[in-house]
C-alpha positions in Angstrom: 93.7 95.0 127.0 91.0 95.7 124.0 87.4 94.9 124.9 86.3 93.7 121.4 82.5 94.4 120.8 80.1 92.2 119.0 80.4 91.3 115.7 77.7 91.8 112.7 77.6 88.2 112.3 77.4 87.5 115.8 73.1 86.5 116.9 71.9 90.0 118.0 71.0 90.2 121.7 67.6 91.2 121.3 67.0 88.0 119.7 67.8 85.8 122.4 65.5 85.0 125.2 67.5 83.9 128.5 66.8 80.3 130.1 65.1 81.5 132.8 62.5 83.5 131.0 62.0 81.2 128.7 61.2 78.5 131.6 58.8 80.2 133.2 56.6 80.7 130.2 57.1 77.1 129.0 55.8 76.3 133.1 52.6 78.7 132.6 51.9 77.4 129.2 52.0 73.7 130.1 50.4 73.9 133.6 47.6 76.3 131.9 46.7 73.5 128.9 46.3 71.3 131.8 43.2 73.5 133.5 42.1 74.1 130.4 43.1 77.7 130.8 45.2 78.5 127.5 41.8 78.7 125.2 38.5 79.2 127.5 40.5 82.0 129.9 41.7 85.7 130.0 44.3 84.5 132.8 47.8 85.6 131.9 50.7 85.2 132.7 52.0 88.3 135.2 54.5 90.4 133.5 58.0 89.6 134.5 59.2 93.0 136.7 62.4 95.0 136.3 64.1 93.3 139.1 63.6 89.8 136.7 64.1 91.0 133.7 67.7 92.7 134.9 68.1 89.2 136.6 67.8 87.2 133.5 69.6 89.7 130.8 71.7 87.9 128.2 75.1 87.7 128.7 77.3 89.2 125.8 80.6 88.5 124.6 81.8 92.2 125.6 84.5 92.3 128.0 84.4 88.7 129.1 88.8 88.5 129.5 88.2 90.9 131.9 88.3 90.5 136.1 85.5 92.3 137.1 85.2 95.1 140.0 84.1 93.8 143.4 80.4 94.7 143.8 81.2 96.4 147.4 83.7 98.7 145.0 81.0 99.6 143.0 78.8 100.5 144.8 80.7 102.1 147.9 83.2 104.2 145.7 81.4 106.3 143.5 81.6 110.0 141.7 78.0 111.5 142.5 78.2 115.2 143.4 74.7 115.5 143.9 75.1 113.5 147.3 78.7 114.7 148.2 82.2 115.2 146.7 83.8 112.6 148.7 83.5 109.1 147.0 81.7 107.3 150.3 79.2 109.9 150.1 77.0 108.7 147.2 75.9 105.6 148.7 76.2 107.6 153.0 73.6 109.4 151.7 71.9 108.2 148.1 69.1 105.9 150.1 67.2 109.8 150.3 66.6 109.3 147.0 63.1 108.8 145.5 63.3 106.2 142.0 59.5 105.3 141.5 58.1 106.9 140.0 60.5 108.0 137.5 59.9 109.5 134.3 62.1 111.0 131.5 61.0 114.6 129.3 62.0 114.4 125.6 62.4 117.5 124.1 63.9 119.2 120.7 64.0 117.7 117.6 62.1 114.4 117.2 59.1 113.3 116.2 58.2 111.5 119.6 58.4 114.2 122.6 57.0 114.8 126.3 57.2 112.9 129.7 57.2 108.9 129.2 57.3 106.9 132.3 60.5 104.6 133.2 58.3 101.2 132.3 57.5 102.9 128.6 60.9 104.1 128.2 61.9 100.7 128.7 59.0 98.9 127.0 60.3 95.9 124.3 64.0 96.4 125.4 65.6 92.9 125.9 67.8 93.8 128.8 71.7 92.4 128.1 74.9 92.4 130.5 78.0 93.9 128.9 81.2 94.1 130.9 82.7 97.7 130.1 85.7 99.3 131.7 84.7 102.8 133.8 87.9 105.1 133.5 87.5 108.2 135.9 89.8 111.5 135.2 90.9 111.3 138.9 92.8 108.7 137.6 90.6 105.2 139.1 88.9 102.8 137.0 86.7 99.4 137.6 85.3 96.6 135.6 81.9 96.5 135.5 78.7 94.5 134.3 76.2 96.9 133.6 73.1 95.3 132.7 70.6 97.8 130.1 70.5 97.9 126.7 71.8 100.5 123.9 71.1 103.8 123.7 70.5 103.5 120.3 67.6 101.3 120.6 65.3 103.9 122.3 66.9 107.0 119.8 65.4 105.2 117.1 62.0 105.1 118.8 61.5 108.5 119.3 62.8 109.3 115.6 65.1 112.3 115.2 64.6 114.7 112.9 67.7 115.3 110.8 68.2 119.3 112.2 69.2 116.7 115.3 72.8 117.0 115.7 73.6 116.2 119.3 71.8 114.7 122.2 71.8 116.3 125.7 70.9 114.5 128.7 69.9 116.3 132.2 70.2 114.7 135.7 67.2 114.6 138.3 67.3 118.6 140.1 65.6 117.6 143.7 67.9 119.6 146.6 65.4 118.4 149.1 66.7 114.6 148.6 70.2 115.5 146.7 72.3 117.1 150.1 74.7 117.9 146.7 72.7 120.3 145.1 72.2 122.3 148.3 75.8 122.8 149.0 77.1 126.3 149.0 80.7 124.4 148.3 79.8 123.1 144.5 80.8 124.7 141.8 78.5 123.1 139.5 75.3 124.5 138.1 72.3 122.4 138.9 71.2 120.6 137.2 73.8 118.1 135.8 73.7 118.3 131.8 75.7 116.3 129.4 75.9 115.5 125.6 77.0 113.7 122.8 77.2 114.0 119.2 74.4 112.1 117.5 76.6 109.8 116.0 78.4 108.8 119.8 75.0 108.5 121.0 74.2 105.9 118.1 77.3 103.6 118.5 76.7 100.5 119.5 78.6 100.7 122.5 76.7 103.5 124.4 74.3 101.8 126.5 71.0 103.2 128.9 72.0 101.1 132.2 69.2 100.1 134.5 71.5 97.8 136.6 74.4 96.3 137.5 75.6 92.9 138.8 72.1 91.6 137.8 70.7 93.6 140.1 68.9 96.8 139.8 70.7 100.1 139.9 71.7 101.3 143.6 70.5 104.9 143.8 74.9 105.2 144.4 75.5 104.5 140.7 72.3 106.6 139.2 69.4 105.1 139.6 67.1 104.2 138.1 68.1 104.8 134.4 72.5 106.1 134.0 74.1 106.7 131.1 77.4 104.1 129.9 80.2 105.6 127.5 82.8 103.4 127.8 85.3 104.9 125.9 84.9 108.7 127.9 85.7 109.4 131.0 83.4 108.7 134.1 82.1 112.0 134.3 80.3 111.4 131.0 78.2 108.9 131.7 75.4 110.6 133.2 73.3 109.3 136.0 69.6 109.5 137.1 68.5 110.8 133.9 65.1 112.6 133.7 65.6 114.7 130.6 66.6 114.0 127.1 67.0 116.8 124.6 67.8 116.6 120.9 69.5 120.0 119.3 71.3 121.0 116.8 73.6 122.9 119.0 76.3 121.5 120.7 74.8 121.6 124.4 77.6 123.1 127.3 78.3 120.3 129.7 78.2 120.4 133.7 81.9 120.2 133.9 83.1 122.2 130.2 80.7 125.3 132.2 82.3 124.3 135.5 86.0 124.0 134.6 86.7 124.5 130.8 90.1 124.5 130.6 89.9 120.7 132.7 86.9 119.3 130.8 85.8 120.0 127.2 82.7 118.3 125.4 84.4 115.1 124.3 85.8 113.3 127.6 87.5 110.7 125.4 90.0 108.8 127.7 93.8 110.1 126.2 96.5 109.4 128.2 98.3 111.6 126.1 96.6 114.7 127.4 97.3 115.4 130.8 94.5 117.3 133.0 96.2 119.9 134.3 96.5 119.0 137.7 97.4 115.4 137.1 98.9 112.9 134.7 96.2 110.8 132.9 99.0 108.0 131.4 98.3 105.4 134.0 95.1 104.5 136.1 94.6 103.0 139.4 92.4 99.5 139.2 90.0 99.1 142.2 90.1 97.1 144.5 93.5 99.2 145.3 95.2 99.6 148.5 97.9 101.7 149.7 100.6 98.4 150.3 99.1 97.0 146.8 98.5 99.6 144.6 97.1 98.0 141.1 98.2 100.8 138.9 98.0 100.0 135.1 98.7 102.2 131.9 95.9 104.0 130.3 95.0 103.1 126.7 93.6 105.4 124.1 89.6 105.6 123.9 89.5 103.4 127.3 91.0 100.4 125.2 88.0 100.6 122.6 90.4 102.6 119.8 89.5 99.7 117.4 85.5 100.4 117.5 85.4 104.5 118.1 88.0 105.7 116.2 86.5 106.4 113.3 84.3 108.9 115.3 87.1 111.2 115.2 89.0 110.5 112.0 90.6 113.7 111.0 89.9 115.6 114.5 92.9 116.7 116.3 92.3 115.4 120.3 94.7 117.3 121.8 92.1 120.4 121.3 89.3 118.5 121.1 89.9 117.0 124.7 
């Protein structure tokens, strides 16, 4: 089923301010003109925190048709190598992890670089819930409402130069607290690093998560700030981001270093390349048990063909897997 994104007509996200926020400053304004506090006083109004703002994100039209994911699925069956390679690991052992303070290094080509703190990374974002499909090369997926807001948004704010050409993104390296990363068994090189071209980095529906079911991110689904791709693979959507790095050469991925004849730079879902160890044409929906097995066919670009396509007019996907 095609998750249709948001039209150009359609009020922009960032322009509507939920109920809830809006209450609570019509309640502080109104009980303030009573005391005589609005003119004659430098009492304001506390800041509403993360865990609010996440709370109160506006809801978009994205994905709506969709059942969504158990909570207890998604956050109890997760792909997080840096805590384990079985999927109960992440969230057995993901509480060792430290999230504040958090803070993410911009590097390479832009006009904004060095270490910004989560709240400035985040500063004037309107937070929004979008329902997107996860589609994992094992061959699992869910339906989740991620709550963050796009990518896009904060690439704009740090202003590019035009010798950027891709954006590479670097996952937390701390062994002491990531069992993972200490494991003689991995064959990945720490740290995690993934990329995208500048233009899939731009689209509209690549999104910085900072939560998920309202709530903030579990340290099991990469807190505190994750990358969302919706129409890649799992493994692309990077978690517990600390670095961000524009270059103009295409960066070499975790997995495309790891494994390149299983995982090359793109990670768009295509059932009609096979990894090959396994068939990619059908998927297995969680919740999914062994007497009830929800297996579904996989659709090109994770069902969003009709928004990403373009990306790759002319490119030939078999190769370019």
């Amino acid at each position: 089923m095609l998750i249709r994104s948001s039209k150009k007509s359609d009020v922009a996200s960032s322009e509507i301010t939920s109920e809830s926020v809006y209450m609570r400053r019509r309640e502080f304004i109104g009980s303030a003109a009573g005391i005589g506090l609005a003119a004659a006083s430098p009492v304001m109004l506390a800041a509403p925190t993360r865990s609010d703002l996440i709370a109160s994100a506006a809801k978009t039209a994205y994905g709506n048709d969709e059942k969504l994911t158990p909570f207890k699925s998604v956050t109890s069956y997760n792909n997080f190598y840096e805590f384990g390679t079985e999927k109960k690991d992440p969230k057995k052992y993901a509480h060792t992890l430290t999230t504040d303070p958090w803070s993410v290094e911009v590097e390479g080509f832009a006009e904004r670089t060095g270490k910004l703190a989560l709240e400035d990374v985040l500063k004037g974002e309107t937070f929004e819930e979008r329902i997107y499909r996860l589609r994992c090369v094992e061959g699992w997926s869910m339906v989740i409402p991620w709550v963050g807001f796009p990518l896009a948004n904060l690439i704009k704010r740090l202003q590019p130069t035009s010798q950027a050409k891709y954006v590479a993104f670097e996952t937390l390296y701390r062994p002491e607290e990531m069992r993972g990363q200490k494991s003689v068994f991995s064959s990945i090189e720490w740290p995690y690093v993934e990329g995208l071209r500048m233009d899939e980095a731009m689209h509209p529906l690549t999104m910085l998560a900072v939560g998920v079911y309202g709530k903030p991110l579990p340290n099991q689904n990469g807190a505190p700030l994750r990358l969302v791709v919706p129409w890649k693979y799992g493994f692309k959507s990077i978690k517990s981001i600390v670095k961000i790095r524009f270059t103009d050469e295409r960066p070499l991925t975790s997995w495309e270093r790891s494994a390149p004849s299983e995982y090359g730079f793109y990670s768009n879902v295509n059932p009609g390349v096979d990894h090959p160890r396994w068939s990619q044409k059908t998927e297995r929906r969680l919740p999914s048990g062994f007497l009830s097995v929800n297996r579904i066919d996989s659709v090109m670009f994770n069902g969003y063909g009709e928004e990403v396509a373009p990306l790759y007019a002319g490119m030939d996907l078999t190769k370019n897997f």
